[in-house]
MIDOSE-1310 file (N, C-alpha, C; in nm, 2 decimals, decimal comma, always signed):
residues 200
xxxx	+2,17/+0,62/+0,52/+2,19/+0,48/+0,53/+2,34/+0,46/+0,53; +2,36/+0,36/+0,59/+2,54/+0,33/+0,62/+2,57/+0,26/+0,49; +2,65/+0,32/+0,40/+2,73/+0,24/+0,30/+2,77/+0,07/+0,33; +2,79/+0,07/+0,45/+2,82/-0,09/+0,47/+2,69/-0,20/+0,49
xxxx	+2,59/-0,09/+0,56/+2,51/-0,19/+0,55/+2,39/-0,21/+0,40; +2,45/-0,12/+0,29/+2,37/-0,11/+0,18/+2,47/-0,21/+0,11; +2,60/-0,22/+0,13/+2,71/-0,33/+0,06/+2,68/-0,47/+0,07; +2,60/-0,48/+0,20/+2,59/-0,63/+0,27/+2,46/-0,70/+0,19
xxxx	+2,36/-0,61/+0,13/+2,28/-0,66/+0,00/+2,27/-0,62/-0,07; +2,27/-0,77/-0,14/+2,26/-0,80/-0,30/+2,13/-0,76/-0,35; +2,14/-0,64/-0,51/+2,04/-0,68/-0,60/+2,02/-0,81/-0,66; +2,09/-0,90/-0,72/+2,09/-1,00/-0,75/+2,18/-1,10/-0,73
xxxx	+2,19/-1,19/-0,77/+2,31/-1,32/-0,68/+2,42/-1,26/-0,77; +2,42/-1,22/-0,87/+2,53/-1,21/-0,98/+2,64/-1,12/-0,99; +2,53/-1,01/-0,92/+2,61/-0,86/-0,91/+2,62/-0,79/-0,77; +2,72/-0,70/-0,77/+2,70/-0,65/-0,59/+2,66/-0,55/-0,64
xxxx	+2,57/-0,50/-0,50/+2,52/-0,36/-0,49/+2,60/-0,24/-0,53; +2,52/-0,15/-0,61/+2,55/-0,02/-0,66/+2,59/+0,06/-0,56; +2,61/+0,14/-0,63/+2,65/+0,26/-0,49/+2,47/+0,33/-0,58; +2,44/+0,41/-0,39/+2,34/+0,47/-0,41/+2,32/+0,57/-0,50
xxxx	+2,37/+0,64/-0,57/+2,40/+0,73/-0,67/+2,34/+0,70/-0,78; +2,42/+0,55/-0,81/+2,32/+0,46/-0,92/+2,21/+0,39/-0,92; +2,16/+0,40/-0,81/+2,02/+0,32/-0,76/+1,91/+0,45/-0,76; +1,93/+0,56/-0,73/+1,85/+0,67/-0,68/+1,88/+0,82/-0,78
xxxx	+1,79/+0,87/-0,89/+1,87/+0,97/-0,89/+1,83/+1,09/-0,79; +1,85/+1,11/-0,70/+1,82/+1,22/-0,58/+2,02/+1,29/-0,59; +1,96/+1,41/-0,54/+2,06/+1,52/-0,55/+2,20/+1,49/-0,43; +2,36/+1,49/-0,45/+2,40/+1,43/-0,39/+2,43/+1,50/-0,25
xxxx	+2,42/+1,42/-0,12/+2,39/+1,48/-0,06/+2,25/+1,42/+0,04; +2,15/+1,38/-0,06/+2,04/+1,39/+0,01/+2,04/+1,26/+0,06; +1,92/+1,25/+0,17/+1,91/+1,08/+0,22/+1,76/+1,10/+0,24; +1,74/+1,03/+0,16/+1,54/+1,03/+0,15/+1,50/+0,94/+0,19
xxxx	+1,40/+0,94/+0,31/+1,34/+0,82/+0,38/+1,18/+0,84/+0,33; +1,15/+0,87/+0,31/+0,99/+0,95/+0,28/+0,94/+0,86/+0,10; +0,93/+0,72/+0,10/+0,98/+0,70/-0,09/+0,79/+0,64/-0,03; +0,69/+0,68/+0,05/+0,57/+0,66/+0,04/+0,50/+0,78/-0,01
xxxx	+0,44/+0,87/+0,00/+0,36/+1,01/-0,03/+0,45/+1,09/-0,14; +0,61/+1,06/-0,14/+0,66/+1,16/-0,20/+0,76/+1,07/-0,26; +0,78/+0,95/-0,28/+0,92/+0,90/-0,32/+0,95/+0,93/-0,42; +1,06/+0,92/-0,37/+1,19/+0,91/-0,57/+1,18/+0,77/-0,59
xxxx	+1,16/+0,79/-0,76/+1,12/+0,63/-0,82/+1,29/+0,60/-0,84; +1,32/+0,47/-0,84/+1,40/+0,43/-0,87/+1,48/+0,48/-1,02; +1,62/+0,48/-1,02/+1,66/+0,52/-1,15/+1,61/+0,39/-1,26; +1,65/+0,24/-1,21/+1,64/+0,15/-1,30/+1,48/+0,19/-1,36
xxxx	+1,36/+0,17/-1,27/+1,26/+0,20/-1,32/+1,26/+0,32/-1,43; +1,28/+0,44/-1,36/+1,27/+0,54/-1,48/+1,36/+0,53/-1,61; +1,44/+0,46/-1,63/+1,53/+0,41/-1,75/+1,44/+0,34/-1,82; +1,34/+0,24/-1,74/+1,28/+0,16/-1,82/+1,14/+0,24/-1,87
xxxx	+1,09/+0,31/-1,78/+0,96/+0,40/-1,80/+1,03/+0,46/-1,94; +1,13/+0,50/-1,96/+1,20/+0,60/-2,12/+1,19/+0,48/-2,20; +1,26/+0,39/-2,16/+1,22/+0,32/-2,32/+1,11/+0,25/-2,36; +1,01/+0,25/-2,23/+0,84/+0,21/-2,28/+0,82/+0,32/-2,37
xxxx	+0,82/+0,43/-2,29/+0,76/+0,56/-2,36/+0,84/+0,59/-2,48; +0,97/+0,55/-2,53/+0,98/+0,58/-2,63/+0,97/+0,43/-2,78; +0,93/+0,32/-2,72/+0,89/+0,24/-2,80/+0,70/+0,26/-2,82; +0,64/+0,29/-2,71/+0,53/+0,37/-2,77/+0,51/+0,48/-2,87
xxxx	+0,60/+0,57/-2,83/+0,61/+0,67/-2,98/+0,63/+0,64/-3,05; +0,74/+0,52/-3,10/+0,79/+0,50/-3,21/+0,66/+0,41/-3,36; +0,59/+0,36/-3,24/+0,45/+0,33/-3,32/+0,34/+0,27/-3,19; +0,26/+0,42/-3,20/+0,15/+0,40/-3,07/+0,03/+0,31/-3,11
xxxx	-0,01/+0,29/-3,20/-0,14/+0,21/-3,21/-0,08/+0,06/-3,21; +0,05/+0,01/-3,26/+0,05/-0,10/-3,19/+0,06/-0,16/-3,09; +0,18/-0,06/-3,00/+0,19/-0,07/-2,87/+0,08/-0,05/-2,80; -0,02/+0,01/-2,82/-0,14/+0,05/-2,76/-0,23/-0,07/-2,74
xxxx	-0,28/-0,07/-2,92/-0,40/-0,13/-2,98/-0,34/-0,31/-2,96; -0,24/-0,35/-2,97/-0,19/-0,51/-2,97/-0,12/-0,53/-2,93; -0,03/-0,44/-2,83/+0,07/-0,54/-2,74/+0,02/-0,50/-2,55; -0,01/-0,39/-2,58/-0,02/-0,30/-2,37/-0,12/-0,43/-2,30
xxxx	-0,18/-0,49/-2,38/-0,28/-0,56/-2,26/-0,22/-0,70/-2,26; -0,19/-0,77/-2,37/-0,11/-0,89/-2,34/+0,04/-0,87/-2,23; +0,08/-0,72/-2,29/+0,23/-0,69/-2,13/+0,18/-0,69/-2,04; +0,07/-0,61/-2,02/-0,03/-0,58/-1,85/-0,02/-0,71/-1,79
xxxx	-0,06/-0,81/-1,88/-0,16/-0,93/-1,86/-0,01/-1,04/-1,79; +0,10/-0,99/-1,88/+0,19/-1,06/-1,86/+0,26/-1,02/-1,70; +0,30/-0,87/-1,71/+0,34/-0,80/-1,55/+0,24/-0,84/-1,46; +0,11/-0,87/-1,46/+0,02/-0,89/-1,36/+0,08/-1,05/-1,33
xxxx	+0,09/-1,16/-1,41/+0,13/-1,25/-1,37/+0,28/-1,28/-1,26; +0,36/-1,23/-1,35/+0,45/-1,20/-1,28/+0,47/-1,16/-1,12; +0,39/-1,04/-1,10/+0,40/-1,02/-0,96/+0,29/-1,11/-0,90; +0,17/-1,16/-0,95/+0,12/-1,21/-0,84/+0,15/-1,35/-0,80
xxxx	+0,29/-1,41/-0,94/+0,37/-1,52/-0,87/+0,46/-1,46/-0,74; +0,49/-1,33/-0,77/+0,57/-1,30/-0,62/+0,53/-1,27/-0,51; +0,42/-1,17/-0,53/+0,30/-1,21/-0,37/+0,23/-1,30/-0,38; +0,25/-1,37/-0,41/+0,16/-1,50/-0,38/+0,03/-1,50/-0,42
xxxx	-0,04/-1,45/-0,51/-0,18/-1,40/-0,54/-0,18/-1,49/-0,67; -0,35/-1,49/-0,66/-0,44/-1,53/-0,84/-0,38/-1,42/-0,88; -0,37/-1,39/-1,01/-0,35/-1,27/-1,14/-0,49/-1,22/-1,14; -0,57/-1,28/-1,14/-0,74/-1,22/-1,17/-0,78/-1,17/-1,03
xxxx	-0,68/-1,18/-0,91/-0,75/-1,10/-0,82/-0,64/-1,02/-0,80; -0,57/-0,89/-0,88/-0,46/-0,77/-0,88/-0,53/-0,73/-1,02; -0,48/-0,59/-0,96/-0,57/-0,52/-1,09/-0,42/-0,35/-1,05; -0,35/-0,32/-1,17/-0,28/-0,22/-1,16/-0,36/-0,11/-1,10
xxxx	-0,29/+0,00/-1,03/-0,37/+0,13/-1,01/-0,28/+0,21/-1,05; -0,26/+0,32/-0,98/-0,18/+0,48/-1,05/-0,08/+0,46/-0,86; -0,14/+0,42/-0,74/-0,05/+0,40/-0,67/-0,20/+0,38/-0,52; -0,12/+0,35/-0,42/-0,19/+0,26/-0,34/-0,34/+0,31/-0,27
xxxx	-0,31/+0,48/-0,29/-0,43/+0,56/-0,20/-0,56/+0,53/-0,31; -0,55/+0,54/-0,49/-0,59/+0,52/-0,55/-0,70/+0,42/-0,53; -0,60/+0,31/-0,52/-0,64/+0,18/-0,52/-0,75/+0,12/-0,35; -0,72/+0,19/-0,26/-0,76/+0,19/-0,14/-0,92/+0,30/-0,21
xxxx	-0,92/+0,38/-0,23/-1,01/+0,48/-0,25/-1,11/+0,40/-0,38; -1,05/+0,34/-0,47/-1,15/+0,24/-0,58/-1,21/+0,15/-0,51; -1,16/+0,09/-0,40/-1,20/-0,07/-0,36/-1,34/+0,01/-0,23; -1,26/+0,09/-0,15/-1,40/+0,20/-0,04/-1,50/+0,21/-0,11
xxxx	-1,48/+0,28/-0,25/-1,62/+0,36/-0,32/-1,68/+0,25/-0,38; -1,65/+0,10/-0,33/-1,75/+0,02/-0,46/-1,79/-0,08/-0,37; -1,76/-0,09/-0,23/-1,79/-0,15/-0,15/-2,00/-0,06/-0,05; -2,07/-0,14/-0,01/-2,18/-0,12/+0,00/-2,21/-0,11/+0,14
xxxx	-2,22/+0,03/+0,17/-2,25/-0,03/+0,34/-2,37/+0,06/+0,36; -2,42/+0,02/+0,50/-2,59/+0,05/+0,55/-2,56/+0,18/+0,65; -2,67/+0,22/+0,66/-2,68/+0,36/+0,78/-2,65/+0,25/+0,91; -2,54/+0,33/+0,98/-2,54/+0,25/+1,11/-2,44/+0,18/+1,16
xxxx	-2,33/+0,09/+1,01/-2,26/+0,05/+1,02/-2,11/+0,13/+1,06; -2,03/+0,05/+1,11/-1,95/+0,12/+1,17/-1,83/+0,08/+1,06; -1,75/+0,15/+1,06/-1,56/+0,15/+0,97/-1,49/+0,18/+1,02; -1,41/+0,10/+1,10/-1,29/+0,10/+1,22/-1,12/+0,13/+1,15
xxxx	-1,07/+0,23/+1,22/-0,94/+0,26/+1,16/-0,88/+0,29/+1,30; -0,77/+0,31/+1,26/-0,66/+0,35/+1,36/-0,64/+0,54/+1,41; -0,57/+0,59/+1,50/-0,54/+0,75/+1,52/-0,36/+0,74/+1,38; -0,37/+0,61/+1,33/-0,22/+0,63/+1,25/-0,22/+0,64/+1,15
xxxx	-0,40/+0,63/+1,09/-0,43/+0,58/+0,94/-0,34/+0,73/+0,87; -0,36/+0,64/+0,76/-0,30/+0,73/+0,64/-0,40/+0,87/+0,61; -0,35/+0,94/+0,61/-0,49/+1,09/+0,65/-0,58/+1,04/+0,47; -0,51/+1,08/+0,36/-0,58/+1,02/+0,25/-0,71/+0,93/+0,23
xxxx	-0,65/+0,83/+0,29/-0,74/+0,68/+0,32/-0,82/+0,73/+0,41; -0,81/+0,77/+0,54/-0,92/+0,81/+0,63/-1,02/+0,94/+0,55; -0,95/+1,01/+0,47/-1,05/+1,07/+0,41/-1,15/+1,01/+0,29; -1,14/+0,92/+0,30/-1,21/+0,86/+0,17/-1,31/+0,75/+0,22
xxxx	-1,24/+0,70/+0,36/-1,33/+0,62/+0,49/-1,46/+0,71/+0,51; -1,40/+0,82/+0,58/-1,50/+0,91/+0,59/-1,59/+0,96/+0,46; -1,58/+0,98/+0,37/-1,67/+0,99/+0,23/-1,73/+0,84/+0,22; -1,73/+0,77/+0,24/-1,79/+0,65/+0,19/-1,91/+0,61/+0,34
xxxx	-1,84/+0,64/+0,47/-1,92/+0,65/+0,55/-2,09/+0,75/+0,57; -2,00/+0,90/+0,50/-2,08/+0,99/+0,48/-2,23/+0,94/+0,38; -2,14/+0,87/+0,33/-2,26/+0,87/+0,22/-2,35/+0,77/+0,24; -2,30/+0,66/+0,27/-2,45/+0,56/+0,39/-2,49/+0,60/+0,45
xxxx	-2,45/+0,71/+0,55/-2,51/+0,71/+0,71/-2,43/+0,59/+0,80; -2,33/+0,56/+0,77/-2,20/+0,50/+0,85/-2,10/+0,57/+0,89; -2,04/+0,53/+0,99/-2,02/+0,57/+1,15/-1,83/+0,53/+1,14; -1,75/+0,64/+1,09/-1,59/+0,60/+1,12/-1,56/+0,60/+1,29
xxxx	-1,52/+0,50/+1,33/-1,48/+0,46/+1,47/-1,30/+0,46/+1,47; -1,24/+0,54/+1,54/-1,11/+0,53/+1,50/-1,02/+0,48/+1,66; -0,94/+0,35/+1,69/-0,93/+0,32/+1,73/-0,80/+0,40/+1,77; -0,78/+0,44/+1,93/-0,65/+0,55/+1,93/-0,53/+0,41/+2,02
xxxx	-0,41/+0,42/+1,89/-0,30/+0,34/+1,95/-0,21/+0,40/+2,02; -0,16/+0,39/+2,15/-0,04/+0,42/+2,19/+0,05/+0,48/+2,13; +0,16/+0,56/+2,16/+0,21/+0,58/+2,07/+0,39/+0,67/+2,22; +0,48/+0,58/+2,20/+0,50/+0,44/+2,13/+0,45/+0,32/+2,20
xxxx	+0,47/+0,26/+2,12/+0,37/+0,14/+2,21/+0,49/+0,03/+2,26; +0,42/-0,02/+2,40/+0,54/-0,12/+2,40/+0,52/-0,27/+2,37; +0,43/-0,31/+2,31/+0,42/-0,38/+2,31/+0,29/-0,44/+2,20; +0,32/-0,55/+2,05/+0,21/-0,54/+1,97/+0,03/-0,59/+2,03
xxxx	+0,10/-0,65/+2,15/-0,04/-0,63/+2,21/-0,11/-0,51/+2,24; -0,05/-0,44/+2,25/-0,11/-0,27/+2,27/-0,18/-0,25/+2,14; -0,15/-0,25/+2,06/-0,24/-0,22/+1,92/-0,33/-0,29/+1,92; -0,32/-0,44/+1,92/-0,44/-0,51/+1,93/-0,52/-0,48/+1,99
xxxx	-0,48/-0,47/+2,16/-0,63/-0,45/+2,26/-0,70/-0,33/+2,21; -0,62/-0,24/+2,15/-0,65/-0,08/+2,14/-0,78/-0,09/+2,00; -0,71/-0,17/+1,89/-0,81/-0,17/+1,80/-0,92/-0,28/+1,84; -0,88/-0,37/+1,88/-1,01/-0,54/+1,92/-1,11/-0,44/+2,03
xxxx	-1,09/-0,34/+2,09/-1,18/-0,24/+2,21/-1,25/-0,17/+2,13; -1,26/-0,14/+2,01/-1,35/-0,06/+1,97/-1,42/-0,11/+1,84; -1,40/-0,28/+1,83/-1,50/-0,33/+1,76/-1,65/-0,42/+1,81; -1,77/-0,37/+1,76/-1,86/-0,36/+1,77/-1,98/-0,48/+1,73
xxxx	-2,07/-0,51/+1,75/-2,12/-0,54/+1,65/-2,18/-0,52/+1,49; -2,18/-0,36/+1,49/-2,18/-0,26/+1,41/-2,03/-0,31/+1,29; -1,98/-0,33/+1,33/-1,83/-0,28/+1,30/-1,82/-0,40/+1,20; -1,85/-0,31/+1,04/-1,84/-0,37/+0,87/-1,68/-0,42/+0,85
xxxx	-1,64/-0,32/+0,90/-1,49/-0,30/+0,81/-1,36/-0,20/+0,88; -1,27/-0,30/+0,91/-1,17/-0,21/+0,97/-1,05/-0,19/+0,85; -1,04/-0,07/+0,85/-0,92/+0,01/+0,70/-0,76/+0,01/+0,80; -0,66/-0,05/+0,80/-0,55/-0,10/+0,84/-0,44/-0,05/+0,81
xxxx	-0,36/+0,04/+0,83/-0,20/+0,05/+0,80/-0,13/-0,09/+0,81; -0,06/-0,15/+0,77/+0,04/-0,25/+0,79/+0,15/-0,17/+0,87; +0,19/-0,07/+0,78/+0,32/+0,04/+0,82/+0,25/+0,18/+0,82; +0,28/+0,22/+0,95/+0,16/+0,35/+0,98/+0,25/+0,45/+0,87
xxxx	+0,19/+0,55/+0,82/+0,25/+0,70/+0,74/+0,28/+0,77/+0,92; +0,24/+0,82/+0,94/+0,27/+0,91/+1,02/+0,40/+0,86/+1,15; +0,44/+0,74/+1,21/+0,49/+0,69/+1,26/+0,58/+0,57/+1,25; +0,56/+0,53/+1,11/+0,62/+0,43/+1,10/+0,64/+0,33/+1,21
xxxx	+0,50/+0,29/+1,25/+0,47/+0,19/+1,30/+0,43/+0,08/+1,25; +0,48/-0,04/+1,25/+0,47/-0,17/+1,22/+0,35/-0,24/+1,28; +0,24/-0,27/+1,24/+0,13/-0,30/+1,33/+0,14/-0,43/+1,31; +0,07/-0,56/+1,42/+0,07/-0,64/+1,42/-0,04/-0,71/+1,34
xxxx	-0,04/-0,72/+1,21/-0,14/-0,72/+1,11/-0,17/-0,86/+1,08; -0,10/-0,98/+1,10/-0,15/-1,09/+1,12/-0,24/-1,11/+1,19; -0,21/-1,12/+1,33/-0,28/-1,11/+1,44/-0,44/-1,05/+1,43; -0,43/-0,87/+1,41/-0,52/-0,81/+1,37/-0,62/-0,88/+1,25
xxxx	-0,59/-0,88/+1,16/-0,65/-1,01/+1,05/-0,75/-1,06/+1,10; -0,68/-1,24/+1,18/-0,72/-1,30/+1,25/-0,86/-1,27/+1,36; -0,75/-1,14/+1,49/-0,88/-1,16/+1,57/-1,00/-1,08/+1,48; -0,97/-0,99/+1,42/-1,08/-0,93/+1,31/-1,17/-1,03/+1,26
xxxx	-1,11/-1,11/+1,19/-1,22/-1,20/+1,11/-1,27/-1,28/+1,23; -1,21/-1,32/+1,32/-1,28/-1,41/+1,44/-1,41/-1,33/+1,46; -1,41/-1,18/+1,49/-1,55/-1,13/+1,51/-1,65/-1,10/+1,39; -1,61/-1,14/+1,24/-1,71/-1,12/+1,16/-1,65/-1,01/+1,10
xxxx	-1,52/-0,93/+1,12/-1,54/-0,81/+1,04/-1,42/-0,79/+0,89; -1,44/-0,76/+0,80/-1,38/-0,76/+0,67/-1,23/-0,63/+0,72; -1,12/-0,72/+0,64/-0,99/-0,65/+0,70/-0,94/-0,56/+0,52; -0,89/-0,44/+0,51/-0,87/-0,34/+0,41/-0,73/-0,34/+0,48
């Protein structure tokens, strides 16, 4: 990343941007683009992860037993004022495949039904597509995108062509893993629910 264009944003109105060094502890030298499957957690976070973990040592049954669920309760608010969400409908996980893989396995589908994904899905998630398909007797349909594509109508026609009347549920990259493709996920949403089908 260009130093100038990491200067030109602000962490907060108050203070200018760090130098990366202090933002990242990664080895100097390195330039890590990869912060999905493999990222480096931020330093600030891990500063704060030390002194959770060491105000839990310092006495675990309280932190545990009387304060961790009113914090949860409290951090869940918090962010779901910043995405925009109810608090009762976010629920933490360990990280997003997790969370993709909890919401697949508790969802109910019939022999026959179809679960539409992309050729960009996240291999993880498509494997867990497929386990959940396996185990109804439902049918993964994978919709193959261009690649590169010129245009976000190419994704659409590519995925809207391979929905069905079968077709329960299409499982969605927003930002593909393997290409870092930007899908047109409004749109997709939309014409998705236009035909009846539930968007992941």
């Amino acid at each position: 990343m260009r130093r100038d264009l990491l200067r030109n944003q602000s962490l907060t109105p108050d203070r200018a941007t760090p130098d990366r060094a202090e933002l990242w502890p990664l080895e100097r030298g390195v330039i890590f683009l990869n912060h999905g499957s493999f990222g480096a957690c931020p330093a600030e976070v891990l500063r704060h992860q030390a002194a959770l973990r060491a105000e839990m040592e310092a006495e675990p049954v309280r932190f545990l037993s009387r304060e961790l669920d009113d914090r949860l309760d409290a951090a869940r608010r918090a962010l779901a004022a910043f995405v925009g969400a109810d608090p009762d409908d976010l629920a933490f996980v360990a990280n997003a495949t997790s969370g993709v893989n909890a919401v697949l396995r508790s969802l109910a589908f019939e022999h026959g039904d179809e679960l539409l994904t992309t050729d960009h899905a996240y291999n993880a998630c498509k494997n867990t597509l497929d386990f959940v398909a396996g185990r109804a007797g439902a049918r993964v349909v994978v919709a193959r995108v261009p690649f590169p594509v010129a245009s976000p109508a190419d994704v659409v026609d590519a995925v809207m062509a391979r929905v069905t009347p079968r077709t329960r549920l299409a499982l969605l990259d927003h930002v593909t893993s393997p290409t870092a493709l930007v899908l047109p996920i409004e749109r997709l949403i939309a014409d998705l629910a236009g035909r009846g089908v539930e968007v992941m």
